[in-house]
C-alpha positions as a printed Julia matrix, in Angstrom:
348×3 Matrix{Float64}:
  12.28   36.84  -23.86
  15.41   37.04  -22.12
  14.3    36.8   -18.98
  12.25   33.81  -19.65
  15.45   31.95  -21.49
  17.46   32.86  -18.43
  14.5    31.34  -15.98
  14.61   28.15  -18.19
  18.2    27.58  -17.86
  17.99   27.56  -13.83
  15.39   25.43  -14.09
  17.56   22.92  -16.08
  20.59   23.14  -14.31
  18.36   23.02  -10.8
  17.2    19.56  -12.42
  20.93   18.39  -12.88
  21.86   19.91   -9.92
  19.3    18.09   -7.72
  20.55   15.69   -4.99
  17.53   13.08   -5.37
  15.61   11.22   -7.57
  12.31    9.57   -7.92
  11.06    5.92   -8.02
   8.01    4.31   -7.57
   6.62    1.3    -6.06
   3.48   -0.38   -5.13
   1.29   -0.09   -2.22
  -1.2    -2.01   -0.78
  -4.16    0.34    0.72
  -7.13   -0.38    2.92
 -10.71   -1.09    1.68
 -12.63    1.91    2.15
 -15.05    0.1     3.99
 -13.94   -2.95    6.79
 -16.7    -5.52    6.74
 -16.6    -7.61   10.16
 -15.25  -10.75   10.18
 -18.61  -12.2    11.01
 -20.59  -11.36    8.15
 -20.32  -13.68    5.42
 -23.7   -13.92    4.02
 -25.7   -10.59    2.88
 -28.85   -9.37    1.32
 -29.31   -7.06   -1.15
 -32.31   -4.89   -1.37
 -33.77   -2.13   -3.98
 -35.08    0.53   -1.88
 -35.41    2.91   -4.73
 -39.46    2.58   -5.44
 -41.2     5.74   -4.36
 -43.55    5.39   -1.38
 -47.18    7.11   -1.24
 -46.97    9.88    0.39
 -44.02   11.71   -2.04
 -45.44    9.77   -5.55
 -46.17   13.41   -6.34
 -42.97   15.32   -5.77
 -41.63   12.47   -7.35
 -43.54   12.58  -10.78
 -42.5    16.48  -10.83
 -38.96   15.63  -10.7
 -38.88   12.83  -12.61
 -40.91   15.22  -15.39
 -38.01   18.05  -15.01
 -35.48   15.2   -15.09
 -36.54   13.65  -18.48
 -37.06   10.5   -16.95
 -39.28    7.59  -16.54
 -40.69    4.79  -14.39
 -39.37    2.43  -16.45
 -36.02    4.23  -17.12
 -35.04    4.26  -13.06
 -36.69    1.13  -12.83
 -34.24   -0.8   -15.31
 -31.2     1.39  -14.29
 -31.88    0.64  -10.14
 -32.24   -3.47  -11.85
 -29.01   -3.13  -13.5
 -27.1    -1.68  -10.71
 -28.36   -4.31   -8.14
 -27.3    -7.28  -10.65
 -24.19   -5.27  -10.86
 -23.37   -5.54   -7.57
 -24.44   -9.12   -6.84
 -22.28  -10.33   -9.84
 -19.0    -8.68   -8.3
 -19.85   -9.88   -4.54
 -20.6   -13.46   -5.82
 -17.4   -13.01   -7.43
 -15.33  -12.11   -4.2
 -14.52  -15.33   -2.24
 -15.31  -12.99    1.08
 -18.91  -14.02    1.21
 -20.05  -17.66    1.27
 -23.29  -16.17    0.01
 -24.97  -13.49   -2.03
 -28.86  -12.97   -1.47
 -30.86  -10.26   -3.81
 -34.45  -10.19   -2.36
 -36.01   -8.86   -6.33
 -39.3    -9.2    -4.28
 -38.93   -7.31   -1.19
 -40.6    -3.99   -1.24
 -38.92   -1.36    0.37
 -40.01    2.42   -0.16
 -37.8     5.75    0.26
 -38.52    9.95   -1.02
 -37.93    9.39   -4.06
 -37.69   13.14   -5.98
 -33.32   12.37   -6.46
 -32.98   11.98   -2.52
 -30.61   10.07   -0.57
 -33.28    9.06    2.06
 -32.76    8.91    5.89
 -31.61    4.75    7.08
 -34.16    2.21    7.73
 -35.14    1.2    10.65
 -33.25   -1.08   12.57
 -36.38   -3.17   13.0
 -36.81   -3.88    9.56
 -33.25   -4.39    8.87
 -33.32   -7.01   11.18
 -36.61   -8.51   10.51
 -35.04   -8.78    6.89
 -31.73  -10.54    7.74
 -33.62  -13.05   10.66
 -36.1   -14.28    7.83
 -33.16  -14.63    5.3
 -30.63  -15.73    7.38
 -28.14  -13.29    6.42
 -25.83  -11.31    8.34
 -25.68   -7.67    6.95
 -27.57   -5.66    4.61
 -26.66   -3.82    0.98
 -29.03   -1.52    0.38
 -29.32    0.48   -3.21
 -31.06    3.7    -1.28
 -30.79    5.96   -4.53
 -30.93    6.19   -8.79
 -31.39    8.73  -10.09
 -30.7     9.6   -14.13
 -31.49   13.68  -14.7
 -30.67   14.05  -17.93
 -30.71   17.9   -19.6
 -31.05   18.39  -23.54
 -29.81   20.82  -25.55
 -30.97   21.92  -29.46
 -29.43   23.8   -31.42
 -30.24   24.19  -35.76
 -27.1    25.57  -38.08
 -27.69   26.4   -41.59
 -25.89   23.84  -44.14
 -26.06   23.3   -47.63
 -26.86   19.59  -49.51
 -25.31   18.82  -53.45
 -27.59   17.23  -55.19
 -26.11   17.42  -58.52
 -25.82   20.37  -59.66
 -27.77   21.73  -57.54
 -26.82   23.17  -53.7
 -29.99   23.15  -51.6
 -29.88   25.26  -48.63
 -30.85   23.06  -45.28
 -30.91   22.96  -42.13
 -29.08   20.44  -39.4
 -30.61   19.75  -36.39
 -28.55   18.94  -33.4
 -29.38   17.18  -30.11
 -27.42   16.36  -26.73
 -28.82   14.9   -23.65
 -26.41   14.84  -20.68
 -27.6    12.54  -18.3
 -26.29   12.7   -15.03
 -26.27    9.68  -13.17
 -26.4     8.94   -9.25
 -26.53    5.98   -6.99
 -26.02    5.91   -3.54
 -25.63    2.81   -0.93
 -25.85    1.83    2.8
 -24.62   -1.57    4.64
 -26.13   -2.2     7.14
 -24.86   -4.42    9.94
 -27.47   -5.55   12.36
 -25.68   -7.22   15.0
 -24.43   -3.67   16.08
 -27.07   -1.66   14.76
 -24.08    0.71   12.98
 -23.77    1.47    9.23
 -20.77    0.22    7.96
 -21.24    2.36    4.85
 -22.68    5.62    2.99
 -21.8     6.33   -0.63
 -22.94    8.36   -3.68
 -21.43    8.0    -6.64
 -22.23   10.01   -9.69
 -21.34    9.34  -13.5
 -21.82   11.26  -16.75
 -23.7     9.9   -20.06
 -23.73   11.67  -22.73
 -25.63   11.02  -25.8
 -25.85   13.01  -29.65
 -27.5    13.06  -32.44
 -27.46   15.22  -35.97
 -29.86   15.13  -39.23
 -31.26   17.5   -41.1
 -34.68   17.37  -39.5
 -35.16   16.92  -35.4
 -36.78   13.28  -36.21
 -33.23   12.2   -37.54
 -30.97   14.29  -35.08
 -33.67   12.8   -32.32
 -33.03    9.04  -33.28
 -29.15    9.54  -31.92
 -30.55    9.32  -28.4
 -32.69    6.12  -28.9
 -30.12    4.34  -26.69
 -30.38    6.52  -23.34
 -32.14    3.24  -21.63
 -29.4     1.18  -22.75
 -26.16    3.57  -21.89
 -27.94    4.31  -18.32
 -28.69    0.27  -17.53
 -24.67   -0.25  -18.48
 -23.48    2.85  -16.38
 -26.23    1.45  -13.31
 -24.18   -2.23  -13.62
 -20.58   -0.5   -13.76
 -21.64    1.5   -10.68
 -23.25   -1.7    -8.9
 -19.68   -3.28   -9.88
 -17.55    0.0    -8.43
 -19.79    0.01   -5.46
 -18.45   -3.92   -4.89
 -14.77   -2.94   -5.14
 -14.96   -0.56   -1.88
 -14.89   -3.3     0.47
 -11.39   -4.71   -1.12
  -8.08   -3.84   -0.64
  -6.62   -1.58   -3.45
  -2.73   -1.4    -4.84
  -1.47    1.95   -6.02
   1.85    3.37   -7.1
   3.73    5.91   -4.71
   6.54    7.78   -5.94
   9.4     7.91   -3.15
  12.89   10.2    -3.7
  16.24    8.68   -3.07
  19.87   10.66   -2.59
  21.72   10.36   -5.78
  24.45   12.95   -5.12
  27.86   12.47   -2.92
  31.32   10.69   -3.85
  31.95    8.14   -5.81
  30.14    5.27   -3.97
  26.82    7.38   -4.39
  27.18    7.76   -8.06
  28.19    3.88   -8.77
  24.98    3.56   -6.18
  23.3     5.38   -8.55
  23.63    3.39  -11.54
  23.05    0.4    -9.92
  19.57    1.61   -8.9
  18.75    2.76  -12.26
  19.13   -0.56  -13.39
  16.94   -1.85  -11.17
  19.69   -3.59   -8.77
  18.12   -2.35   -5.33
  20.58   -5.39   -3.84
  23.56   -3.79   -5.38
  22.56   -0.38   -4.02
  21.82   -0.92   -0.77
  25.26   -2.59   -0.47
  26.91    0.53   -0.94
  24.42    2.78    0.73
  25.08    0.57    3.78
  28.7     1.02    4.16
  28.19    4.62    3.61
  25.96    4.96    6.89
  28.94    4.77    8.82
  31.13    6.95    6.9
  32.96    9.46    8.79
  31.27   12.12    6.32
  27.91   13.14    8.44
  26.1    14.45    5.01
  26.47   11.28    3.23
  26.01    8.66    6.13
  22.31   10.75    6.92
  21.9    10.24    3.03
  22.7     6.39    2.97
  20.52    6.19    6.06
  17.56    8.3     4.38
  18.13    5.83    1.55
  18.29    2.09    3.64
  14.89    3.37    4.56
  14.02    3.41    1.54
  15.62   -0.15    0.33
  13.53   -1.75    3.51
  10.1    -0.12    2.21
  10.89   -1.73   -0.78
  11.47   -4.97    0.8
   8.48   -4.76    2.96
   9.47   -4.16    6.27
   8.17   -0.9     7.59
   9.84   -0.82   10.97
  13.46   -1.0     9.5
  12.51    1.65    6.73
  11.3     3.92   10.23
  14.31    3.14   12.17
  16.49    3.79    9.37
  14.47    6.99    8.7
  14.58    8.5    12.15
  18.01    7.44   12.62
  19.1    10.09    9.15
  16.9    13.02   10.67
  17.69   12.37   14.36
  21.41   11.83   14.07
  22.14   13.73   10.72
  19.24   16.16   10.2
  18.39   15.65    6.5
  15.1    17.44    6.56
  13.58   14.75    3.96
  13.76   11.93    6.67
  11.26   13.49    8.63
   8.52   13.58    6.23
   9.29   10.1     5.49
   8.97    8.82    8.98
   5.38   10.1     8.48
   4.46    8.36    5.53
   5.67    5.54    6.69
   4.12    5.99   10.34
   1.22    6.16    8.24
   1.9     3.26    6.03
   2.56    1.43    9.21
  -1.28    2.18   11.03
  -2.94    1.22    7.29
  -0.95   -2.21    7.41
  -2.77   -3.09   10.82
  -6.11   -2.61    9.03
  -5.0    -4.65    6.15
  -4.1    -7.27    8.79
  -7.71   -6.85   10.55
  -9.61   -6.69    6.64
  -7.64  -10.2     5.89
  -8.3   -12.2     8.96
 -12.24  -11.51    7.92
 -11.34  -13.33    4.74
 -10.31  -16.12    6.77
 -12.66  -16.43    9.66
């Protein structure tokens, strides 16, 4: 016990000891996937229909799986309209195509099948004079159940009946995966699976009654196949997330009142300071103030003065910290020249 009061209290004074803190601030990141500027209509297709020749394995699996024809097909529906709601949304396509009567076969049996053929992906955009190609290439719901009985007891009166309660649970693992296709190149501009979890109960004191708890499996999977259409939509945006970033706190005076000022949220009144300590004849505190200008220009946006100001702490002062900096923002800086490539296709 001693020991672990004695480990505490380093770790406390460590903390007020420490010559940084943290902040945080918003970033901007890349789409996962960069859709060419020239594509501004699309089709999307349901290629989730079993063909002929694996009907079979498929039946097995859907048999194993708990599901049903009509289960996958009014999840695969609900995924589609998912995604054709969120790209009608986005002002990056002047058009939004889903072709609810094309027929388009894959294996079926919960696998992500091999890409069409570039014939027919073509032959599909020429005829609906579109430029690229969504293609739902996978649903698939297996669901497991579990049962399970524990003995209980009713009042009725003054009377205790022994009973029995029933329990159910069907986990129902859900999976969709996607391709764009772009013709004009013949590449695939995307592959994605994405699985979800539904998870549905019931209880009574006979299985009929613990059984009626799952009557809304078709219902839970169509609204997880539509939030997954919708997710699938999002990977072709740019995305905002908060980094955290550590500043120097410690050094004279002019750090602490630095300090404050920061705290408060008066990055201006900082960096003030912080400037006139980078030429201080002191060569801890001006590679600190340096470390920390690099910071202040992040904030503002402008990634080459946050990297000059970064190299210029570890090359001329060697704080250790500026180094990893320089490399996320290095980083920071090749991710902003995709942003700039993703936006002029929003334009074009």
């Amino acid at each position: 016990m001693k020991n672990l009061v004695f480990l505490s209290l380093i770790v406390i004074l460590a903390s007020a000891c420490s010559s940084t803190s943290e902040m945080s601030l918003s970033v901007k990141k890349p789409a996962p996937v960069s859709i060419p500027a020239n594509i501004k209509t699309v089709a999307i297709v349901n290629r989730t229909e079993t063909s002929e020749a694996t009907k079979t394995l498929d039946a097995i699996h859907k048999v194993l799986s708990l599901q049903s024809n009509d289960l996958q097909t009014a999840g695969a529906q609900a995924s589609l309209q998912g995604l054709t709601d969120e790209l009608s949304k986005n002002d990056r396509f002047t058009e939004v195509k889903q072709l609810k009567n094309l027929k388009l076969y894959s294996f079926g049996s919960g696998v992500f099948p091999t890409a069409l053929p570039w014939d027919s992906v073509e032959k599909i955009c020429s005829e609906t004079n579109t430029n690229a190609l969504f293609s739902l290439e996978l649903f698939d719901a297996d669901s497991k159940l579990a049962y399970g009985a524990t003995p209980v007891g009713i009042n009725a009166g003054a009377l205790y009946v022994p009973a029995i309660q029933h329990d159910v649970a069907m986990s129902t693992n859900l999976k969709t995966g996607w391709r764009i296709y772009d013709p004009s190149t013949r590449t695939i501009l995307d592959e994605y699976i994405v699985g979800s979890n539904i998870v549905l109960e019931g209880s009574g004191i006979n299985p009929a009654v613990a059984a009626s708890g799952l009557i809304g499996r078709k219902e839970a999977v169509k609204d997880a196949g539509s939030k997954a259409g919708a997710a699938y939509a999002d990977r072709i945006l740019p995305y905002w997330i908060r980094v955290s970033r550590e500043y120097f706190i410690r050094g004279d005076n002019n750090f602490k009142t630095a300090q404050r000022k920061a705290q408060s949220g008066n990055w201006d009144g900082a960096a003030e300071i912080w400037r006139a300590e980078t030429t201080g004849s002191d060569a801890t505190l001006a590679g600190r103030a340096c470390y920390n200008m690099a910071i202040i220009e992040e904030i503002n946006g402008n990634l080459d003065g946050a990297i000059q100001w970064a190299q210029k702490s570890y090359e001329n002062y060697r704080i250790t910290l500026a180094l990893q900096y320089v490399k996320i923002l290095q980083n920071r800086k090749s991710q902003e020249e995709i942003l700039k490539t993703q936006s002029l296709s929003y334009t074009k």
